[in-house]
C-alpha positions in Angstrom: -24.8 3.1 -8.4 -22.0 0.8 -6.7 -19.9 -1.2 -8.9 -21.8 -4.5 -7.5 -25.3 -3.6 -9.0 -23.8 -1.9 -12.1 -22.3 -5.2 -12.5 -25.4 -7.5 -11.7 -27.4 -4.8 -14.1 -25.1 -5.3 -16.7 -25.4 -8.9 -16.8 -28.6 -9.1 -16.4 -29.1 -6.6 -19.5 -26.8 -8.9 -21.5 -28.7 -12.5 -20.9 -31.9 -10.5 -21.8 -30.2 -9.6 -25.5 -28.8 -12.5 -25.8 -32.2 -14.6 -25.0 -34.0 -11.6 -27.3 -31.5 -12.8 -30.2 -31.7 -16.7 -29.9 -35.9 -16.4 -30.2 -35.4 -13.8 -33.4 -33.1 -16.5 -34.7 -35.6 -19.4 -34.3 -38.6 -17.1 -35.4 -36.7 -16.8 -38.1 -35.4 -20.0 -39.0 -39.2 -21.0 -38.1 -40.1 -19.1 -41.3 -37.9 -21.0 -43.6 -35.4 -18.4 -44.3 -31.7 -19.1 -43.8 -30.9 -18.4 -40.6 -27.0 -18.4 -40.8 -27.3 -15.9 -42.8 -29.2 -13.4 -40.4 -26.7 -14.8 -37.5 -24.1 -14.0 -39.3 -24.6 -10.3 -40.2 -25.9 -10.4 -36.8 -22.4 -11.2 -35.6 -20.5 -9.6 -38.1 -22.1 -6.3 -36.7 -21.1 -7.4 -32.9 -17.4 -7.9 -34.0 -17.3 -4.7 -35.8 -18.3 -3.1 -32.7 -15.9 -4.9 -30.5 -12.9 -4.3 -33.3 -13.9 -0.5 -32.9 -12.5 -0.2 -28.9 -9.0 -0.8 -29.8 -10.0 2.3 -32.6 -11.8 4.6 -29.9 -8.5 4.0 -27.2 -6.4 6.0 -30.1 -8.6 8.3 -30.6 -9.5 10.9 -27.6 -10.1 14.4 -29.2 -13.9 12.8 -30.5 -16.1 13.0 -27.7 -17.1 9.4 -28.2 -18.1 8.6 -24.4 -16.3 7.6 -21.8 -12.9 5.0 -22.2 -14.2 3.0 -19.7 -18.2 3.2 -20.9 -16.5 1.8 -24.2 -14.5 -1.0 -21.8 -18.0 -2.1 -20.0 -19.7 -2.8 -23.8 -16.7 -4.3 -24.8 -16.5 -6.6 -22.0 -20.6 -7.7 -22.2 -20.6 -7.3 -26.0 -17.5 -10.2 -26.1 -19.6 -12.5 -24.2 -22.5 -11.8 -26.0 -20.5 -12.7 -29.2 -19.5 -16.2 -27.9 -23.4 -17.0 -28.2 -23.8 -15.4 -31.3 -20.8 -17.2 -33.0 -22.1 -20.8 -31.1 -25.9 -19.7 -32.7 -24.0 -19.0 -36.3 -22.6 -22.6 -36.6 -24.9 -24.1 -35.0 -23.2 -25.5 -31.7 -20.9 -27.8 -33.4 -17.1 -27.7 -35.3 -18.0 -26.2 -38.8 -16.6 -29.1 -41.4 -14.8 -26.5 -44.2 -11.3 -25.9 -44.1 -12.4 -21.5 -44.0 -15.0 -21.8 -41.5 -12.5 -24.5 -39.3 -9.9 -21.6 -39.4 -12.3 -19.1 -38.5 -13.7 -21.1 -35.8 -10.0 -21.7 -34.2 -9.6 -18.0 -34.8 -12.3 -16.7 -32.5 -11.1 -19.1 -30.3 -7.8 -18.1 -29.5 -9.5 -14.6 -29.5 -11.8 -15.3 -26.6 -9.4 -17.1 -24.3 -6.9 -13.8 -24.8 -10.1 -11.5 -23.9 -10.8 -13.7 -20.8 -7.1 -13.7 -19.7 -6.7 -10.0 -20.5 -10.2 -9.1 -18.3 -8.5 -11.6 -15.5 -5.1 -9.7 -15.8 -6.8 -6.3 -16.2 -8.5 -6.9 -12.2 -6.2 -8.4 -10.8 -2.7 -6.6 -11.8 -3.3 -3.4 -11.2 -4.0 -3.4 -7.8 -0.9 -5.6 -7.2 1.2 -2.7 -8.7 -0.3 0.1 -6.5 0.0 -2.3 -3.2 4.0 -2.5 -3.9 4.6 1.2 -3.8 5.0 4.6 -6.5 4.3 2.9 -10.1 7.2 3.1 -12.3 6.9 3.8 -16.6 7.3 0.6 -18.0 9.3 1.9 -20.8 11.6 3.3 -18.0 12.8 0.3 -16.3 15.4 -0.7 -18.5 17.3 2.5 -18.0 16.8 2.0 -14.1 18.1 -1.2 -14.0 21.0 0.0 -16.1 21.8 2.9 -13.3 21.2 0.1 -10.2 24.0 -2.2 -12.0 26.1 0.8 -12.4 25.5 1.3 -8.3 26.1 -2.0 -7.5 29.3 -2.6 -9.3 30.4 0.9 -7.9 29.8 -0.4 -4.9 31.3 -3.6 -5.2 34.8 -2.2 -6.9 34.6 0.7 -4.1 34.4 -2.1 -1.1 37.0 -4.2 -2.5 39.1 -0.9 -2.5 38.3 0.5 1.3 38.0 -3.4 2.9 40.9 -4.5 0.9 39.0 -7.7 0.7 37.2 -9.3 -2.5 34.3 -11.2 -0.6 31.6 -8.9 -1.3 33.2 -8.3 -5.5 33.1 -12.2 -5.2 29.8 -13.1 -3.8 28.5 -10.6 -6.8 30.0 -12.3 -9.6 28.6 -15.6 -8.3 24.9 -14.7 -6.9 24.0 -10.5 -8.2 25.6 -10.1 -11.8 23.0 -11.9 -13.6 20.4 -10.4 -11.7 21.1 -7.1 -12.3 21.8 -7.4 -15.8 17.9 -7.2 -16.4 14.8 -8.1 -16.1 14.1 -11.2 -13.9 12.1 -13.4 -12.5 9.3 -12.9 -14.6 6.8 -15.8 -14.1 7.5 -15.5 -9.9 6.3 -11.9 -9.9 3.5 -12.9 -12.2 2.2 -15.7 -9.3 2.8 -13.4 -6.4 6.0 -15.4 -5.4 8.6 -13.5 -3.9 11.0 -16.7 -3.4 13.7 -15.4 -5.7 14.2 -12.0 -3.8 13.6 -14.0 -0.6 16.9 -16.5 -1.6 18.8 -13.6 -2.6 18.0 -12.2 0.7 19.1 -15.3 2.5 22.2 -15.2 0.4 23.2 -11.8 1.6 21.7 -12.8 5.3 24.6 -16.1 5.0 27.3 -13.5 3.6 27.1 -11.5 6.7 27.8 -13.8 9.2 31.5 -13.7 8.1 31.8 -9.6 7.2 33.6 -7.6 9.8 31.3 -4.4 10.5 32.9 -2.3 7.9 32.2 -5.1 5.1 28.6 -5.3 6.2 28.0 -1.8 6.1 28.6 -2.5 2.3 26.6 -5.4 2.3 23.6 -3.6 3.6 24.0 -1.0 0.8 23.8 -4.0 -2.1 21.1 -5.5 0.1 19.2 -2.1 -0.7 20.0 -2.3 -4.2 18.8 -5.9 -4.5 15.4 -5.2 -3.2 15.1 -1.8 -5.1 15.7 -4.2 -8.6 13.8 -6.9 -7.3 10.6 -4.4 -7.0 11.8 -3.4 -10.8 11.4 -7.0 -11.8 8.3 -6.9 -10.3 6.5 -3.8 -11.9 8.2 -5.1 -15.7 7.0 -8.3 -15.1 3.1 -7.1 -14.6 3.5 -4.2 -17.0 4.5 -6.7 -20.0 2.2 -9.0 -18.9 -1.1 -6.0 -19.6 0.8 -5.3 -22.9 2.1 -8.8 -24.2 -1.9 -9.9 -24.5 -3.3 -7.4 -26.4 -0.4 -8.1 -28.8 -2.0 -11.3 -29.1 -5.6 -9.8 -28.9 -5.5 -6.8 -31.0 -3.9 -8.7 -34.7 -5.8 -11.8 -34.4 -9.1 -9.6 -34.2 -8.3 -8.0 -37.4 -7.2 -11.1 -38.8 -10.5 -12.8 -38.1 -12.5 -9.9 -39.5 -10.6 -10.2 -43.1 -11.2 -14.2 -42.9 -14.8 -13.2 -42.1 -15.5 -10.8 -44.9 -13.7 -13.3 -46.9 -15.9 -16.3 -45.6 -18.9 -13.6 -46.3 -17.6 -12.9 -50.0 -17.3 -17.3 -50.5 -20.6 -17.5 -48.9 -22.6 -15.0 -51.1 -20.7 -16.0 -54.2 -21.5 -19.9 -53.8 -24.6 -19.3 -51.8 -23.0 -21.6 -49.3 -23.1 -21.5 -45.6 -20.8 -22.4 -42.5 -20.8 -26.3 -42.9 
């Protein structure tokens, strides 16, 4: 089965459950129970389940299924909980200062998960099209070794050219480039202007290097693109990390406000207002 039908099957599986839920909820509330209450440990169930994929990524002795079986239900499961939650309150701001909370909670929650399944397609390829992958928690000591190379290089051809243009053009344009990370939010858009100005710097320097000057001028040229392509796989890297920093806590925060909202609810015999 090609990705396109898994996909279409998939969603076409989820609308069914969720349509299968919203009748249950109206047969229900159609027989004069309380139907928040049966949505919520409805959805309280669903959250549990999506809260257990951050578990199941940790823990790969268990034959549990498949990372990315786990990654499909998470995906379908989190829009499935959107209706759920919307069901719960019943398609409008709850009025309580708990339930407000909860409600900004999940929130926050599902625009990270969209972002994260939009960064998730999207950068990965990027990083394979721009060459070999590099560790993420590697690139720091890289670009420690290419600002050693470069200021090598740039105390070596003020020695042998006897000349300070090239030491001089790196204080002014290359120092704070290579002293780490840059450019973040250009590499994140696909923009390669920085590297592309730096190039034109180096393109300008050259018209007034004698041949043994440019020769060390095409060496830091080399350098410049090898730490621009740095940049580029730190900035992606931390991007597909920095979310689920965001993701990860402020599920588990909204599962303890949720048993807590539970606990309030079955101790007043109150519901989401």
């Amino acid at each position: 089965m090609n990705i396109t039908v898994r996909r279409r099957l998939n969603v076409a599986i989820t609308v069914m459950v969720g349509a299968i839920l919203v009748l249950a909820f109206a047969v229900y509330d159609a027989s004069l129970y309380q139907e928040p209450f049966f949505t919520g440990w409805v959805l309280l169930a669903v959250m549990g389940f999506l809260a257990l994929f951050n578990l199941r990524k940790k823990i790969t002795v268990l034959p549990l299924g498949s990372a990315s079986t786990w990654a499909q239900l998470h995906i379908y499961a989190g829009w499935l909980v959107i209706l759920l939650f919307a069901e719960h309150i019943g398609w409008r701001l709850p009025d309580g200062g708990l339930e407000f909370t909860i409600t900004v909670l999940f929130a926050i929650i599902v625009v990270s998960g969209i972002v994260g399944l939009m960064m998730s397609r999207i950068l990965p390829p990027r990083l394979t099209r721009r060459g070999e992958e590099v560790i993420f928690e590697r690139i720091p000591a890289f670009i420690a070794e290419l600002r050693n190379e470069a200021k090598d290089l740039v105390l070596e051809s003020a020695q042998e050219t006897r000349s300070s243009t090239i030491s001089d053009f790196y204080l002014r344009h290359l120092s704070g480039f290579f002293s780490g990370p840059r450019n973040h939010l250009h590499h994140l858009f696909a923009s390669r202007r920085p590297g592309f100005r730096l190039m034109n710097d180096i393109d300008n320097l050259q018209r007034y290097l004698n041949s043994q000057e440019n020769e060390y001028a095409d060496r830091l040229r080399h350098l410049v693109n090898k730490k621009d392509d740095l940049d580029f796989y730190y900035a992606l890297s931390l991007a597909l990390k920095a979310w689920l920093l965001v993701h990860v806590p402020l599920t588990y925060s909204l599962l303890i406000l949720v048993v807590l909202h539970l606990v309030v609810v079955y101790a007043f015999g109150g519901g989401m207002s």
